[in-house]
Backbone as numpy.savetxt, mean C-alpha at the origin, in Angstrom:
# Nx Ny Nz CAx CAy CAz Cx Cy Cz
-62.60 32.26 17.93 -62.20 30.96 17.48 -61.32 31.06 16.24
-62.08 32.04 15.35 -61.24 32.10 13.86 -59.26 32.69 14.54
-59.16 33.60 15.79 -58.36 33.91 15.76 -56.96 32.92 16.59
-57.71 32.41 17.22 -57.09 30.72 17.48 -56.59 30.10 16.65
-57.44 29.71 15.62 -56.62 28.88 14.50 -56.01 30.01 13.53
-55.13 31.50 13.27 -54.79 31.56 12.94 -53.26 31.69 13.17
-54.16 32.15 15.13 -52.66 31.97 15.64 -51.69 30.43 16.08
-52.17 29.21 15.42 -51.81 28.07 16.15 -51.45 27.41 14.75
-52.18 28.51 13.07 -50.81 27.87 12.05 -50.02 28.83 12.01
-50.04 29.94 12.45 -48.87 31.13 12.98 -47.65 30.16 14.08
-48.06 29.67 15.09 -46.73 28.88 15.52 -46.38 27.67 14.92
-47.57 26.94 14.19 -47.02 25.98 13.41 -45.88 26.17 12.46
-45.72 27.78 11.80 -45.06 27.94 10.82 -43.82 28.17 11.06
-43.88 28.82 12.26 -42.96 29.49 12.90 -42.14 28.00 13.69
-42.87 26.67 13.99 -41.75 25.76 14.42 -40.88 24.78 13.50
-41.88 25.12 12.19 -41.60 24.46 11.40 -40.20 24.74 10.52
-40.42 26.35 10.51 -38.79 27.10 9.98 -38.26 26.71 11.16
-38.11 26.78 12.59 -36.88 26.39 13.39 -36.87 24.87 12.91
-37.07 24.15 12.94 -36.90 22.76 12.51 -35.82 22.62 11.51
-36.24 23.76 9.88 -35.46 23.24 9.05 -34.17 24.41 9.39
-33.99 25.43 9.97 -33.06 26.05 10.17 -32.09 24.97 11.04
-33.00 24.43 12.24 -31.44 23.20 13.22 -31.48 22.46 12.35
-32.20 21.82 11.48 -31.64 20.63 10.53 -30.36 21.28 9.52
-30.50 22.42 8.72 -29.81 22.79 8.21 -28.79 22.96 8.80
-28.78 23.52 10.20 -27.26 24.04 10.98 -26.66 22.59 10.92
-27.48 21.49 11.54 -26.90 20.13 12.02 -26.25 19.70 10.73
-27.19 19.68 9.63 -26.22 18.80 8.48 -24.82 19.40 7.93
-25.00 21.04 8.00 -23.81 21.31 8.00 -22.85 20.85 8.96
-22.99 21.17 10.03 -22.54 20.81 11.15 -21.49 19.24 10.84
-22.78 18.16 10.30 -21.92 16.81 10.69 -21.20 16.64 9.14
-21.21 17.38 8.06 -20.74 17.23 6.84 -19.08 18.04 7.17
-19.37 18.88 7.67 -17.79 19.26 8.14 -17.32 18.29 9.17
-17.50 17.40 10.02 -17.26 16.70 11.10 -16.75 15.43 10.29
-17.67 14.93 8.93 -17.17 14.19 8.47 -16.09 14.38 7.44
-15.60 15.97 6.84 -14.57 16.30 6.45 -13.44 15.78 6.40
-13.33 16.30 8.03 -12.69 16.92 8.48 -11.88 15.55 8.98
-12.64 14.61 9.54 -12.56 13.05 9.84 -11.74 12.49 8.34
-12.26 12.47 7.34 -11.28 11.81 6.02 -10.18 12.57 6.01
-9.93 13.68 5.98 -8.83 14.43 5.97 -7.99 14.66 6.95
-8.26 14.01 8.11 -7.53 13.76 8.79 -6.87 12.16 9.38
-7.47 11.49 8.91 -7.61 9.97 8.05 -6.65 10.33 7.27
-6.45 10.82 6.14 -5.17 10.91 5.16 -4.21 11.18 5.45
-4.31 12.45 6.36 -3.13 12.93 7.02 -2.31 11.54 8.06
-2.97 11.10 8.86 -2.66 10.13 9.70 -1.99 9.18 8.72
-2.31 8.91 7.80 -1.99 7.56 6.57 -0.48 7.69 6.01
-0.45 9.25 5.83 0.86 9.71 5.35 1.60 9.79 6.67
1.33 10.29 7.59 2.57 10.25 8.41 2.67 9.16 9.20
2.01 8.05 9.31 2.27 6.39 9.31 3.20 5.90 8.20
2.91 6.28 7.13 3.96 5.89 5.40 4.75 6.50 6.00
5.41 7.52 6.59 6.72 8.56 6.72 7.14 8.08 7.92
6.70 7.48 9.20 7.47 6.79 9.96 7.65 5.70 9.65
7.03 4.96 8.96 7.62 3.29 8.40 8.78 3.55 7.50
8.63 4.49 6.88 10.22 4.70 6.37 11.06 5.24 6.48
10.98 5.85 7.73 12.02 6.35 8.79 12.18 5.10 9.26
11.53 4.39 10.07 12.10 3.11 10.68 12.87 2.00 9.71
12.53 1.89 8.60 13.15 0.96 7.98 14.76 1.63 7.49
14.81 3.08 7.82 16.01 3.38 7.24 16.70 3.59 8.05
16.23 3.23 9.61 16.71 3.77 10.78 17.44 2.15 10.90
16.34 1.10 10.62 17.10 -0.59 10.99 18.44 -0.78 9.91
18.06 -0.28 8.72 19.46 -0.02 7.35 20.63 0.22 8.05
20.64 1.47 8.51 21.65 2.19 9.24 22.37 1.55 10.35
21.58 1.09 10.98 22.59 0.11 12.22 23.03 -1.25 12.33
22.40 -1.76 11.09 23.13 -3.20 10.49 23.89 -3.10 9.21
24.04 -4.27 9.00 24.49 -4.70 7.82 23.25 -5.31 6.36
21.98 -5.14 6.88 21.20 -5.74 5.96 21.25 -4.79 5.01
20.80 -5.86 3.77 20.72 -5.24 2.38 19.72 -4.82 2.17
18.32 -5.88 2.15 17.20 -5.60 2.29 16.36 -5.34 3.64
15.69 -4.28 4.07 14.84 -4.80 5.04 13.47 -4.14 4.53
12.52 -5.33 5.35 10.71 -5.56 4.90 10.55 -5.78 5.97
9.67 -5.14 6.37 9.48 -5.19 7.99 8.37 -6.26 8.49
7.35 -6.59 6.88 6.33 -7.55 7.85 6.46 -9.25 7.00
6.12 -10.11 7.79 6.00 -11.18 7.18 4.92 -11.56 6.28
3.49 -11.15 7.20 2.47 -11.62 5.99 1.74 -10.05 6.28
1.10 -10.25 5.52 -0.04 -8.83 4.62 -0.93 -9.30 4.24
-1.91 -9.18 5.72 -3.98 -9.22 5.46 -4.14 -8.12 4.27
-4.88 -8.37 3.25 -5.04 -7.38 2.40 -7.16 -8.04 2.20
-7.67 -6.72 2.46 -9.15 -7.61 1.49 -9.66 -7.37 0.55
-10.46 -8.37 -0.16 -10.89 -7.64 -1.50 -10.95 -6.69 -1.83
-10.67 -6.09 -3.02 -11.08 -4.95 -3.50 -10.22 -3.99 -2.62
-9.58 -3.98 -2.20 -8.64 -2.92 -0.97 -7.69 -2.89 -2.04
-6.54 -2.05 -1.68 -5.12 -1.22 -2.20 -4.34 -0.99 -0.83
-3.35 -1.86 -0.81 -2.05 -1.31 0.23 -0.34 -0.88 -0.55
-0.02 -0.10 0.29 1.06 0.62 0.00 2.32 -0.55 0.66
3.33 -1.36 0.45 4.25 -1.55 1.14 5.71 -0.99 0.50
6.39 -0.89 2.25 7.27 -0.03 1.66 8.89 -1.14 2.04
10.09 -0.92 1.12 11.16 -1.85 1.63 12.25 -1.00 1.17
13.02 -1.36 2.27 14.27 -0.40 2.17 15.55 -1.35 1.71
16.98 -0.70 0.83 17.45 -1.22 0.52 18.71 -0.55 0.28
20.12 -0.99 1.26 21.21 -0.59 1.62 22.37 -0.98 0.74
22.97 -0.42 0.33 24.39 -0.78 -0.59 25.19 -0.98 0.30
25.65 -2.78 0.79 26.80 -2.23 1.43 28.15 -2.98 1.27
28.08 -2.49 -0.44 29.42 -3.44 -1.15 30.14 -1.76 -0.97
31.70 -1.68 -1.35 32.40 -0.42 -1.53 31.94 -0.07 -2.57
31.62 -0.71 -3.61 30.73 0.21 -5.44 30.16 0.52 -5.19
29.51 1.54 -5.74 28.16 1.78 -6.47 27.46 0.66 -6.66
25.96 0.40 -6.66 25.17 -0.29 -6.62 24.24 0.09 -7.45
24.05 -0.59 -9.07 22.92 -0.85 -9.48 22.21 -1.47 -9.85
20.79 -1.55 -9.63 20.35 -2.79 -9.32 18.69 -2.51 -9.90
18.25 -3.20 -9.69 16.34 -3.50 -9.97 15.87 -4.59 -9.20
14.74 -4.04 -8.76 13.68 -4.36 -7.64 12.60 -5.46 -8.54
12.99 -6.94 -8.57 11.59 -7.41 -9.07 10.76 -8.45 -8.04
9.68 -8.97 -8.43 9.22 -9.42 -7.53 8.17 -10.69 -8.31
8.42 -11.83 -7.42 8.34 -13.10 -8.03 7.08 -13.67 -7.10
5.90 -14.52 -7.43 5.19 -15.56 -6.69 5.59 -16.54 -6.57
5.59 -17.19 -5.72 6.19 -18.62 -5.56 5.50 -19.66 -5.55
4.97 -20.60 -6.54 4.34 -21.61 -6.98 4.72 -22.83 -6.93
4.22 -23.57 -5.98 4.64 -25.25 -6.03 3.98 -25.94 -7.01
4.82 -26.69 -8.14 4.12 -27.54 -9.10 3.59 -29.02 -8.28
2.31 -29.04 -8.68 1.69 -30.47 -8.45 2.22 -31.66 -8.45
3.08 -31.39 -9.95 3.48 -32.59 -10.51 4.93 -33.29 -10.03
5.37 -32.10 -9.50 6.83 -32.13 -9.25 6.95 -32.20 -7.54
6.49 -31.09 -7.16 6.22 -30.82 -6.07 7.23 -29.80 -5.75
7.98 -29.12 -7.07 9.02 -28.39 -6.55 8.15 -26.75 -6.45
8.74 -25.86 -5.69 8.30 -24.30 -5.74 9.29 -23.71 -6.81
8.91 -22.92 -7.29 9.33 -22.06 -8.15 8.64 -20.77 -8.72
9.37 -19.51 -9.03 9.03 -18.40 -8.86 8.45 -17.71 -10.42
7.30 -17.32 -10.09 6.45 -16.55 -11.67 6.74 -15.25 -11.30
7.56 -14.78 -12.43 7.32 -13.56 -12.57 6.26 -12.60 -12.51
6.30 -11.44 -11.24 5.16 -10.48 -11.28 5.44 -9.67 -11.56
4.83 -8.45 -13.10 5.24 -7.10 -13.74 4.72 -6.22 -13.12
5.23 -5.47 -12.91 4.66 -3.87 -12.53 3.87 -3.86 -13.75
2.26 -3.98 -12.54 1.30 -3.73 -13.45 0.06 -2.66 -12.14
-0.34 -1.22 -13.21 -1.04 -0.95 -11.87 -2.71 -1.12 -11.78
-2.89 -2.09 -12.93 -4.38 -2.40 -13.01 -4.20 -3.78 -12.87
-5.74 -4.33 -12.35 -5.73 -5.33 -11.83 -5.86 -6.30 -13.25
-5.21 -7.71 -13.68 -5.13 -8.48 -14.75 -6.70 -9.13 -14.56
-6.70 -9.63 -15.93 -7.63 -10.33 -16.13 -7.08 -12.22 -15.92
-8.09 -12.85 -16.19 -8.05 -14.19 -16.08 -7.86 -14.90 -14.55
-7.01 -15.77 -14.02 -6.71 -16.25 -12.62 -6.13 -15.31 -11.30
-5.42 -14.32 -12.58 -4.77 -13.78 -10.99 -5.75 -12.87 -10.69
-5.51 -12.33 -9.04 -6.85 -11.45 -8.61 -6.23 -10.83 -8.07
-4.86 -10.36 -8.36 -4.00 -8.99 -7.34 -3.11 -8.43 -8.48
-2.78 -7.74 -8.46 -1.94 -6.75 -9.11 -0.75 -5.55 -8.48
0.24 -5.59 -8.64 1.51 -4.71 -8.20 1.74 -3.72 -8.78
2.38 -3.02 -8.20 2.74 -1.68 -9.32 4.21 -1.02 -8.51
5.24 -1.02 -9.24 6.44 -0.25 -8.11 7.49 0.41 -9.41
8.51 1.09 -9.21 9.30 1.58 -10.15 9.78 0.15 -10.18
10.06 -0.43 -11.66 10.97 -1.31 -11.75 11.68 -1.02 -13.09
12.08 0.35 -12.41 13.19 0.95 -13.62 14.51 0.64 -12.92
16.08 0.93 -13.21 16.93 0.49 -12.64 17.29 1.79 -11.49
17.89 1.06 -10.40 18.19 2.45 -9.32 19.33 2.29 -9.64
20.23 3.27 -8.45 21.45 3.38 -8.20 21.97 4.28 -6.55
22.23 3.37 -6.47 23.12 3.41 -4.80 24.12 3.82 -4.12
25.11 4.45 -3.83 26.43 4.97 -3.63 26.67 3.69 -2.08
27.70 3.32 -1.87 28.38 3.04 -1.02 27.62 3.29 -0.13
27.27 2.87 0.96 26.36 3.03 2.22 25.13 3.56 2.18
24.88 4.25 1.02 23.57 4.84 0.81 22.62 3.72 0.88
21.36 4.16 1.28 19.95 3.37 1.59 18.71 4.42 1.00
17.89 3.78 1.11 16.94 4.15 0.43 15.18 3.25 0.64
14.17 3.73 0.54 12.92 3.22 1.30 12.05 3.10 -0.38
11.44 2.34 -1.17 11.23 2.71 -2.24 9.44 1.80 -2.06
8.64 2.22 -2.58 7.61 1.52 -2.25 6.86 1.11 -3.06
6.08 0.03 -2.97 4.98 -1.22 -4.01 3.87 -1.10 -3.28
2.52 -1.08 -4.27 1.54 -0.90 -4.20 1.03 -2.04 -4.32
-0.15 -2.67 -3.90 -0.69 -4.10 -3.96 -2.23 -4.03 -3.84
-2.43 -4.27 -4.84 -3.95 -4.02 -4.90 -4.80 -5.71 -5.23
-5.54 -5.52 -5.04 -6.41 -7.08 -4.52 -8.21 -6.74 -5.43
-8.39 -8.03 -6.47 -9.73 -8.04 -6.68 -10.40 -8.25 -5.53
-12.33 -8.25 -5.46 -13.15 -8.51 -4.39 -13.36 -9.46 -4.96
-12.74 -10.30 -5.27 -13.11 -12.58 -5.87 -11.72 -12.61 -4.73
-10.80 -12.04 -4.52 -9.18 -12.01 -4.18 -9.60 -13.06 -2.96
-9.04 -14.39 -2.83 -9.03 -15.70 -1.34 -7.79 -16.04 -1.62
-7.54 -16.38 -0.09 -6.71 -17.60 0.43 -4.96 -16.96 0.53
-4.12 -17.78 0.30 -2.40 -16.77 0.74 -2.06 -16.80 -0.23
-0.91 -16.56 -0.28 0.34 -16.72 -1.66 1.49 -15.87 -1.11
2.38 -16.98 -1.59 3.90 -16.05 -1.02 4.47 -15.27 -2.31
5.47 -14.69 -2.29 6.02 -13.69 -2.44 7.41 -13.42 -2.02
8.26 -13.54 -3.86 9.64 -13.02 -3.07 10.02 -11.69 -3.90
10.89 -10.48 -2.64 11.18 -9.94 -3.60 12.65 -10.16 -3.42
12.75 -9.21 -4.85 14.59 -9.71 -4.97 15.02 -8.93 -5.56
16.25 -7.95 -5.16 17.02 -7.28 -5.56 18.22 -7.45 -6.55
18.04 -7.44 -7.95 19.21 -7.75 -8.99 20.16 -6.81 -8.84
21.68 -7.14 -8.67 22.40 -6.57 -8.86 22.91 -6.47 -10.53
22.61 -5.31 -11.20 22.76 -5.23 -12.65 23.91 -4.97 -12.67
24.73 -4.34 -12.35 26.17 -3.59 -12.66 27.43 -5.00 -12.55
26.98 -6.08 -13.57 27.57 -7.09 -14.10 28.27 -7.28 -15.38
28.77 -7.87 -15.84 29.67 -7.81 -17.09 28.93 -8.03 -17.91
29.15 -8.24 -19.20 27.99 -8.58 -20.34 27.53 -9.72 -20.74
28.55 -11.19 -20.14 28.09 -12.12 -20.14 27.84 -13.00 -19.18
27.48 -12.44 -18.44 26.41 -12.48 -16.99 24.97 -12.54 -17.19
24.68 -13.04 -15.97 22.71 -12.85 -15.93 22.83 -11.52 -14.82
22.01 -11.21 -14.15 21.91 -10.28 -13.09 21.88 -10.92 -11.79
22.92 -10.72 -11.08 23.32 -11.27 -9.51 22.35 -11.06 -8.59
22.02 -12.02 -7.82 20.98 -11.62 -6.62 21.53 -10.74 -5.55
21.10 -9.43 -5.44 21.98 -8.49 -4.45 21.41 -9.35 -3.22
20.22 -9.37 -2.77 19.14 -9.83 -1.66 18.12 -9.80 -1.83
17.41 -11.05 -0.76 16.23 -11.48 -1.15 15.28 -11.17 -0.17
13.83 -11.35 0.04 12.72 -11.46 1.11 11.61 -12.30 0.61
11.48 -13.29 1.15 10.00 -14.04 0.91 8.99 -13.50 2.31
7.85 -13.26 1.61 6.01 -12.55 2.52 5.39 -13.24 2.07
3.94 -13.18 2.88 2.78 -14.21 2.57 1.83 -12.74 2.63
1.04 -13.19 1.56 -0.01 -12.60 1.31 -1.44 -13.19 1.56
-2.43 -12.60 2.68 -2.92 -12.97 2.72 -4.31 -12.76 2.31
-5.12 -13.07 1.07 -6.26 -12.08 0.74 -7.37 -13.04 1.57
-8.69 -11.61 2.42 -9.23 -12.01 3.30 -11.00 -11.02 2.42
């Protein structure tokens, strides 16, 4: 009898190491599976960003547009970060220089007219009412004659972030005289939609 029960915590012990040996194989197992899954998630992300701006420089090329933005509105949800990207064609005979800014478009109550608030390249999210934040070079570029170019804005959204808001952007043509304002090269109005 004594040798019964020593042989039956003898296989107890013995199933108990296989247990944590397949648990161990398995967690390795699904910790590389889930690797391997984000990192290939990123990869996919970037070469989605690298054909959207192949395509937008591919639509540049066979028209005449100045600007092209490929979507109208942008589901974005709380607390999320999206990348958008817009391409933008010189197609005066100059050189083209210019700056990329980008305006909200606000209808007054009182008036009832729309009109555009300035949005800064900012890459943290503000405090007080607003609940989104931008971030893009809005240093000045420069363009050669037919040259194009894909340049991209980041849009990041608090988790309070509701409801739409439009959005224009607008390309200044700077390379104006000195008693000038800065010329509208081209424009795009989007709706933003935080969900």
């Amino acid at each position: 009898m004594r040798r019964m029960h020593k042989k039956g915590s003898l296989e107890l012990s013995i199933n108990a190491i296989v247990i944590v040996i397949l648990a161990m194989t398995l967690l390795g197992l699904g910790l590389g599976f889930v690797r391997n899954m984000f990192s290939g998630i990123t990869h996919t992300t970037d070469q989605v960003q690298d054909q959207m701006a192949e395509q937008i420089l591919d639509d540049l090329r066979r028209g005449d547009k100045k600007l092209s933005f490929p979507a109208q509105k942008i589901d974005l949800e709380g607390g999320q970060e999206e990348i958008i990207a817009i391409g933008v064609k010189n197609t005066d005979p100059a050189e083209l220089d210019f700056e990329i800014m980008l305006f909200e478009i606000v209808k007054d109550p009182d008036t009832n007219i729309s009109d555009g608030n300035d949005v800064l390249s900012d890459p943290s999210l503000s405090t007080g009412d607003r609940k989104y934040a931008y971030f893009w070079d809005d240093t000045g570029q420069i363009l050669s004659p037919g040259e194009s170019n894909v340049y991209g804005i980041t849009l990041k959204a608090d988790k309070s972030a509701t409801g739409t808001k439009l959005f224009k952007i607008v390309i200044f043509d700077t390379n104006v005289g000195p008693t000038e304002e800065y010329v509208e090269y081209a424009s795009k109005t989007f709706f933003v939609k935080f969900i």
